[in-house]
MARLODO-983712 format. One record per atom (N, C-alpha, C, O): residue number from 1; residue in three letters; chain; x, y negated, z. Coordinates in steps of 0.05 Angstrom, whole numbers, m for minus. Layout:
<recs>
+-----+---------+--------+--------+--------+--------+
| num | residuo | cadena |     c1 |     c2 |     c3 |
+-----+---------+--------+--------+--------+--------+
| NUM |     ALA |      A |      X |      Y |      Z |
...
+-----+---------+--------+--------+--------+--------+
</recs>
This chain:
<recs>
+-----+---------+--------+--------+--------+--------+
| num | residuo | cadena |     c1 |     c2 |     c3 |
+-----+---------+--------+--------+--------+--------+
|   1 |     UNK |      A |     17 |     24 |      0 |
|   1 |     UNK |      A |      0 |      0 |      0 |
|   1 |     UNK |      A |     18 |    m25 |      0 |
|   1 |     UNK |      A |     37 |    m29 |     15 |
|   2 |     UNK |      A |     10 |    m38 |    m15 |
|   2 |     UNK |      A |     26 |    m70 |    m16 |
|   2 |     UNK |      A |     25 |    m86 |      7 |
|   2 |     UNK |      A |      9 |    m82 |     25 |
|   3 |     UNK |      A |     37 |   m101 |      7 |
|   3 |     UNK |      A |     24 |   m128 |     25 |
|   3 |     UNK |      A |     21 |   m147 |     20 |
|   3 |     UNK |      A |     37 |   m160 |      7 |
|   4 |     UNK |      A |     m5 |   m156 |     29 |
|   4 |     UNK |      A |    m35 |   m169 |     17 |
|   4 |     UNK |      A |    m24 |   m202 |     26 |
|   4 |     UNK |      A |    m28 |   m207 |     50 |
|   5 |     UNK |      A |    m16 |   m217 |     15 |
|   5 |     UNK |      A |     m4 |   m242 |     10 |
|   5 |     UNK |      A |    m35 |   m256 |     23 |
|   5 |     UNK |      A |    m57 |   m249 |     13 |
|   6 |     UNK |      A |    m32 |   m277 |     47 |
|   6 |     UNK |      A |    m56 |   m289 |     51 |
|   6 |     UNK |      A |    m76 |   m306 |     20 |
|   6 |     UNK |      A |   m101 |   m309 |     17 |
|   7 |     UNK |      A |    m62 |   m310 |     10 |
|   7 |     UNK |      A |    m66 |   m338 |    m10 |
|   7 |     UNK |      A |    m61 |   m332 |    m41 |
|   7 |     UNK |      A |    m53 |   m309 |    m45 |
|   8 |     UNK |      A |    m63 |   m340 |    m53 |
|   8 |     UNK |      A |    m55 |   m349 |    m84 |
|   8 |     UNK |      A |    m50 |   m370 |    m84 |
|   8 |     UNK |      A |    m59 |   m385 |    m67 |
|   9 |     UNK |      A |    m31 |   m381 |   m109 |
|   9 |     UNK |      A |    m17 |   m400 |   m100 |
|   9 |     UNK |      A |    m38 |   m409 |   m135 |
|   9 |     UNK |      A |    m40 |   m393 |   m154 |
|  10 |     UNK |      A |    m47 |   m430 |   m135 |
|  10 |     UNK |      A |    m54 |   m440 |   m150 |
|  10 |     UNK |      A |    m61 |   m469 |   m164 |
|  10 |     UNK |      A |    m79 |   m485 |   m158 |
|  11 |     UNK |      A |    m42 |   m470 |   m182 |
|  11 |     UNK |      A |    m40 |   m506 |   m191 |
|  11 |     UNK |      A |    m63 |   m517 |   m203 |
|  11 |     UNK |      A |    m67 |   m512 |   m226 |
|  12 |     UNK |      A |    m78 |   m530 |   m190 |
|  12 |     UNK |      A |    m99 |   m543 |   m204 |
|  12 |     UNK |      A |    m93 |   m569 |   m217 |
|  12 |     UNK |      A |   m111 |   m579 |   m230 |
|  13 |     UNK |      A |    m72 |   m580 |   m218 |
|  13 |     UNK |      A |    m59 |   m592 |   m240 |
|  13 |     UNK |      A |    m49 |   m592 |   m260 |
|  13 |     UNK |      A |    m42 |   m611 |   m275 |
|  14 |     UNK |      A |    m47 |   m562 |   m262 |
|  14 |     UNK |      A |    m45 |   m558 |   m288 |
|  14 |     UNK |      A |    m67 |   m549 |   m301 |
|  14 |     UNK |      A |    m75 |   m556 |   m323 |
|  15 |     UNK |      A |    m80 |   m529 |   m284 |
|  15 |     UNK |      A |   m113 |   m519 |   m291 |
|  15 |     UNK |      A |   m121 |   m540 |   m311 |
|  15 |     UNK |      A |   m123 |   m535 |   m335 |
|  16 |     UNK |      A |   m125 |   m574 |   m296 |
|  16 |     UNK |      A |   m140 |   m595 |   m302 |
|  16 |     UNK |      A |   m123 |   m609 |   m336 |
|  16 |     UNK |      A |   m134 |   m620 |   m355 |
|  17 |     UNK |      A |    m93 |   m601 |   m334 |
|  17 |     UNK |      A |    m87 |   m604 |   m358 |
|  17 |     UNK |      A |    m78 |   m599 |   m384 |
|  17 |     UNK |      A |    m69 |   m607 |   m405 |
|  18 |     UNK |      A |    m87 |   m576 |   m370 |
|  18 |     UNK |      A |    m89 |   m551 |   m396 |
|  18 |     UNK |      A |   m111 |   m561 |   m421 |
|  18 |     UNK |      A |   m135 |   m563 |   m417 |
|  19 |     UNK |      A |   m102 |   m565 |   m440 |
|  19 |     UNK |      A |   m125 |   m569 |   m459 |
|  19 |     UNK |      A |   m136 |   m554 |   m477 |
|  19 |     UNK |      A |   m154 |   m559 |   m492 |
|  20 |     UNK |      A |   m123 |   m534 |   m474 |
|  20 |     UNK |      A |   m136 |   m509 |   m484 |
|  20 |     UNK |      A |   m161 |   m499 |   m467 |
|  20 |     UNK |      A |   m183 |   m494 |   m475 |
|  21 |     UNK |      A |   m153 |   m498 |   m446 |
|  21 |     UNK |      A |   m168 |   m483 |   m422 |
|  21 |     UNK |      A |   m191 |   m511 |   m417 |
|  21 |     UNK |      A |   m212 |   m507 |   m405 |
|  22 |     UNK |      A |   m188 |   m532 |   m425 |
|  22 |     UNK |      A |   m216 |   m552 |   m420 |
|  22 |     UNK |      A |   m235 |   m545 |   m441 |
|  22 |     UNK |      A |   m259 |   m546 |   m437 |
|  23 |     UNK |      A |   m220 |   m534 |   m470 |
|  23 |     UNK |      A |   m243 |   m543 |   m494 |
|  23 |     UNK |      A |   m263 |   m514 |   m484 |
|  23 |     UNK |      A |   m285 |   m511 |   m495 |
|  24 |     UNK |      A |   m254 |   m494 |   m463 |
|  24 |     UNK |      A |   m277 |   m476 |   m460 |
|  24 |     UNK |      A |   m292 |   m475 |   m448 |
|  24 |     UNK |      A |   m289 |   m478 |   m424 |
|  25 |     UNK |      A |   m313 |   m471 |   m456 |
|  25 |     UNK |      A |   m348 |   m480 |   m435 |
|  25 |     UNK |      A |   m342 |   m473 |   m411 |
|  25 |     UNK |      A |   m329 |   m453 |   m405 |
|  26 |     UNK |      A |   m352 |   m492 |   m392 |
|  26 |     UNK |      A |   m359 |   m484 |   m365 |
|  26 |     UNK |      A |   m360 |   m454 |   m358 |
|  26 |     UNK |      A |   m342 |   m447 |   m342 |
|  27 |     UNK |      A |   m377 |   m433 |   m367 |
|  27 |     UNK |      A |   m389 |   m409 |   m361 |
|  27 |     UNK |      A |   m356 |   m399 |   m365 |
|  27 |     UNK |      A |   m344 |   m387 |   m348 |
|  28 |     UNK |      A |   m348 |   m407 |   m389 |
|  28 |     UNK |      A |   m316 |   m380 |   m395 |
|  28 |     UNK |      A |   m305 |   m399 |   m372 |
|  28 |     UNK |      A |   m305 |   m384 |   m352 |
|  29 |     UNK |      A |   m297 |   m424 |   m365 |
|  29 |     UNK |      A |   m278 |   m423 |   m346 |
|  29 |     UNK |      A |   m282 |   m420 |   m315 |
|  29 |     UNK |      A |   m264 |   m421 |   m298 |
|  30 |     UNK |      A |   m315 |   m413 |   m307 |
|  30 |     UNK |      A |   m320 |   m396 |   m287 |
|  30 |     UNK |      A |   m320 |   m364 |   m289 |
|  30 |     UNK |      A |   m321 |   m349 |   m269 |
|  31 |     UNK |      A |   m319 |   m355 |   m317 |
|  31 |     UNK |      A |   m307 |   m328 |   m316 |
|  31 |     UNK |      A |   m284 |   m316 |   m309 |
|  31 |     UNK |      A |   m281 |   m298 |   m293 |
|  32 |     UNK |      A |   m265 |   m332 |   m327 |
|  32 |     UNK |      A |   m233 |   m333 |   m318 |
|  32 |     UNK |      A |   m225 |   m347 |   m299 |
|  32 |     UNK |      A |   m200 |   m349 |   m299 |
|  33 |     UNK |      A |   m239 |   m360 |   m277 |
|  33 |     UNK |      A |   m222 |   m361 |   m244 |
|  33 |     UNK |      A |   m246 |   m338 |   m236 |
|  33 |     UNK |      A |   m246 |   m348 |   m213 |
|  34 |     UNK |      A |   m266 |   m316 |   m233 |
|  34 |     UNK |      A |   m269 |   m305 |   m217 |
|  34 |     UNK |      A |   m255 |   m273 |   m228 |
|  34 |     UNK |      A |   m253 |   m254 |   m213 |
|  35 |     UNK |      A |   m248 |   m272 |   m255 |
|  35 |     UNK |      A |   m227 |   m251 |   m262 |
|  35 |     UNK |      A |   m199 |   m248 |   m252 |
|  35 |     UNK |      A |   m185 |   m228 |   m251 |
|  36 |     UNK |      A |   m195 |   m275 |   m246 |
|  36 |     UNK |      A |   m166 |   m270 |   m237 |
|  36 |     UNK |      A |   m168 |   m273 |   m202 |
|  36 |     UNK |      A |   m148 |   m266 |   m189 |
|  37 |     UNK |      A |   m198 |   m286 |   m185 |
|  37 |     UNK |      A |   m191 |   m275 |   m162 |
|  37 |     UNK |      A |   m204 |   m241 |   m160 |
|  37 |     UNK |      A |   m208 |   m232 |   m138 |
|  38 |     UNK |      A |   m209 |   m224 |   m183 |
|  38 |     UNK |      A |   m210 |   m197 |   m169 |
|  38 |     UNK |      A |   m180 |   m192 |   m184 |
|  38 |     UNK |      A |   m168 |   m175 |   m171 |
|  39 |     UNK |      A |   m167 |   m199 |   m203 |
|  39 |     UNK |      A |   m143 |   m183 |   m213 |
|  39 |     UNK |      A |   m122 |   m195 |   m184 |
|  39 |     UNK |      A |   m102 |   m182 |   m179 |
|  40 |     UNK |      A |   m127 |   m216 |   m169 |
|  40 |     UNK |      A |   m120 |   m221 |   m144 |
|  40 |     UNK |      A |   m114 |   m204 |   m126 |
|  40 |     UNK |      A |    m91 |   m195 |   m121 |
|  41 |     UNK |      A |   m145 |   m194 |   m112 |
|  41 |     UNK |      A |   m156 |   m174 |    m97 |
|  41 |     UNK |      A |   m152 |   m145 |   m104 |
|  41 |     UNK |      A |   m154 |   m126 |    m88 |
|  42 |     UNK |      A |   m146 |   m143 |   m124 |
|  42 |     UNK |      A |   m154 |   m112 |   m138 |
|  42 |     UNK |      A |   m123 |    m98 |   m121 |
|  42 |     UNK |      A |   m105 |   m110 |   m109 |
|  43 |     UNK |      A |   m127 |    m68 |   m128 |
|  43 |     UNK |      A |    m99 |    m48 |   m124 |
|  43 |     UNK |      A |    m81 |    m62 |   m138 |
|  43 |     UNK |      A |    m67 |    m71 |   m120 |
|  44 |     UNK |      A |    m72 |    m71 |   m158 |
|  44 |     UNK |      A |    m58 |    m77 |   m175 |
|  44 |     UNK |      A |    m49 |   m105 |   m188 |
|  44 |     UNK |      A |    m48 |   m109 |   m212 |
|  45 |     UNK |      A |    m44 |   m118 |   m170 |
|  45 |     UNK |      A |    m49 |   m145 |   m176 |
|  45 |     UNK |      A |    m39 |   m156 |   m205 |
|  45 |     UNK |      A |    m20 |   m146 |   m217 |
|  46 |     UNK |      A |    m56 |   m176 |   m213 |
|  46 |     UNK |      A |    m49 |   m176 |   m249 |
|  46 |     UNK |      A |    m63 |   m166 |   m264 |
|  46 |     UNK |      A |    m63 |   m178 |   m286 |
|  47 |     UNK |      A |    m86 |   m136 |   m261 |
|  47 |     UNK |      A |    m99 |   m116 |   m273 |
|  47 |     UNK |      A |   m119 |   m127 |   m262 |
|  47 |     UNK |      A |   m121 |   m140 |   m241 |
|  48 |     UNK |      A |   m140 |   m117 |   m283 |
|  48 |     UNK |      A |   m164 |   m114 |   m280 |
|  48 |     UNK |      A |   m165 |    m80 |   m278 |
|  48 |     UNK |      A |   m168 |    m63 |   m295 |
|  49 |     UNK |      A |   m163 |    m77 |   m251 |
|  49 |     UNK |      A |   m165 |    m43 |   m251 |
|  49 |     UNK |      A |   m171 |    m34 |   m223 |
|  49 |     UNK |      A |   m170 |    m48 |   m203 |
|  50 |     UNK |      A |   m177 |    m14 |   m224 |
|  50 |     UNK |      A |   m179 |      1 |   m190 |
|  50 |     UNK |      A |   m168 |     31 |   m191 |
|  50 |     UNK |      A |   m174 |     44 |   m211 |
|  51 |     UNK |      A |   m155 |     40 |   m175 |
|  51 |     UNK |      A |   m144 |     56 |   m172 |
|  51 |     UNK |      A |   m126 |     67 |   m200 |
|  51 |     UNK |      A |   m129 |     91 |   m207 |
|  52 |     UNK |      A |   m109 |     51 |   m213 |
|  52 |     UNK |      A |    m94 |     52 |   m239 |
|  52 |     UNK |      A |   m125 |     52 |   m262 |
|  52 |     UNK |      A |   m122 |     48 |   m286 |
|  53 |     UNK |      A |   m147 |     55 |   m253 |
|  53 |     UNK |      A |   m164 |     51 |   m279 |
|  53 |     UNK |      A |   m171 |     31 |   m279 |
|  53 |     UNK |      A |   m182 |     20 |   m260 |
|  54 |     UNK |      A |   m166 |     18 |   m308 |
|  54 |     UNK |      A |   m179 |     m7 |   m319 |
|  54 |     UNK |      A |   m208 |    m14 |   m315 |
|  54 |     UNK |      A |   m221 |      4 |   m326 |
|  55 |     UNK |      A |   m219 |    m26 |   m308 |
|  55 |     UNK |      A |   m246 |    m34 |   m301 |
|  55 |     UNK |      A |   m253 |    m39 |   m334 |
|  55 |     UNK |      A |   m238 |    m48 |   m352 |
|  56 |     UNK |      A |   m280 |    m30 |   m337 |
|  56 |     UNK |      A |   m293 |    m26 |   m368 |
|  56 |     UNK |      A |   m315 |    m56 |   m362 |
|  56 |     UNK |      A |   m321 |    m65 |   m341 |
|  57 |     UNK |      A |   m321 |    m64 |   m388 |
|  57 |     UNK |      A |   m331 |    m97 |   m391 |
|  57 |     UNK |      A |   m357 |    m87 |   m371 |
|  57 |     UNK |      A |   m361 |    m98 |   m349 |
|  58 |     UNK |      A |   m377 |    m59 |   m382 |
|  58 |     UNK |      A |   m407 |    m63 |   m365 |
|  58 |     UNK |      A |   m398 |    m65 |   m326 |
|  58 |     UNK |      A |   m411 |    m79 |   m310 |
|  59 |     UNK |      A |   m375 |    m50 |   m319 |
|  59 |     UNK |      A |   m374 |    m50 |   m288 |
|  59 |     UNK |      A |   m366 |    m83 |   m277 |
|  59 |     UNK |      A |   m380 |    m93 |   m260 |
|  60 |     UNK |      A |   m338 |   m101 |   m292 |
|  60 |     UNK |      A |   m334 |   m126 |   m282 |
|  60 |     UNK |      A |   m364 |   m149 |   m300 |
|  60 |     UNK |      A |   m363 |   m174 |   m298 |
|  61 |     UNK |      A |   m380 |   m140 |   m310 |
|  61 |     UNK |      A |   m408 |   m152 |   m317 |
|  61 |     UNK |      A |   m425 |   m150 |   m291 |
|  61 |     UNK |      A |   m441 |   m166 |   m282 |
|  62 |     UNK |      A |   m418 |   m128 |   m282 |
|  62 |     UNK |      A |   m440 |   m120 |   m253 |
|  62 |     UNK |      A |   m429 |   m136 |   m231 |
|  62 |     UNK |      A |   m444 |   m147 |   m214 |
|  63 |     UNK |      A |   m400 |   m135 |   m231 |
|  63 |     UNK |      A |   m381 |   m146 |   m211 |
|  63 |     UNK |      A |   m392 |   m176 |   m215 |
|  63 |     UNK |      A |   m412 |   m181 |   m201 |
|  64 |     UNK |      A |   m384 |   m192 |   m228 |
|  64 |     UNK |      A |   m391 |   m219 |   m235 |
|  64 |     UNK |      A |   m415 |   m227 |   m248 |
|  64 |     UNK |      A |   m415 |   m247 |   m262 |
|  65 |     UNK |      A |   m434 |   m213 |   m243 |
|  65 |     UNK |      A |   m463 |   m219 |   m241 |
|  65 |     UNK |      A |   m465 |   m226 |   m267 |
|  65 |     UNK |      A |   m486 |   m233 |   m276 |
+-----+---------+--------+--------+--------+--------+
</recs>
């Protein structure tokens, strides 16, 4: 088992000047910060996975409502 880092360290200054990452709708850029806090959380940090398996689009659809 790893050890579970309190935090993510995350620049919202760059978030904000990214201009790639602005021209995408609201909805995608509330997709991609709650994908990266389970690739956060997950076994594997970085992955979208659990237990070495990749999480399939219908289960992280259920995950993120």
């Amino acid at each position: 088992m790893r050890h579970k880092l309190p935090a993510m360290m995350f620049y919202f200054g760059d978030w904000f000047k990214a201009t790639d990452v602005r021209m995408c709708s609201l909805e995608a850029r509330g997709l991609w910060i709650d994908l990266l806090g389970l690739m956060w959380e997950g076994d594997n940090p970085g992955y979208l996975s659990v237990k070495d398996r990749p999480l399939n689009p219908t289960f992280i659809g259920r995950v993120i409502g």
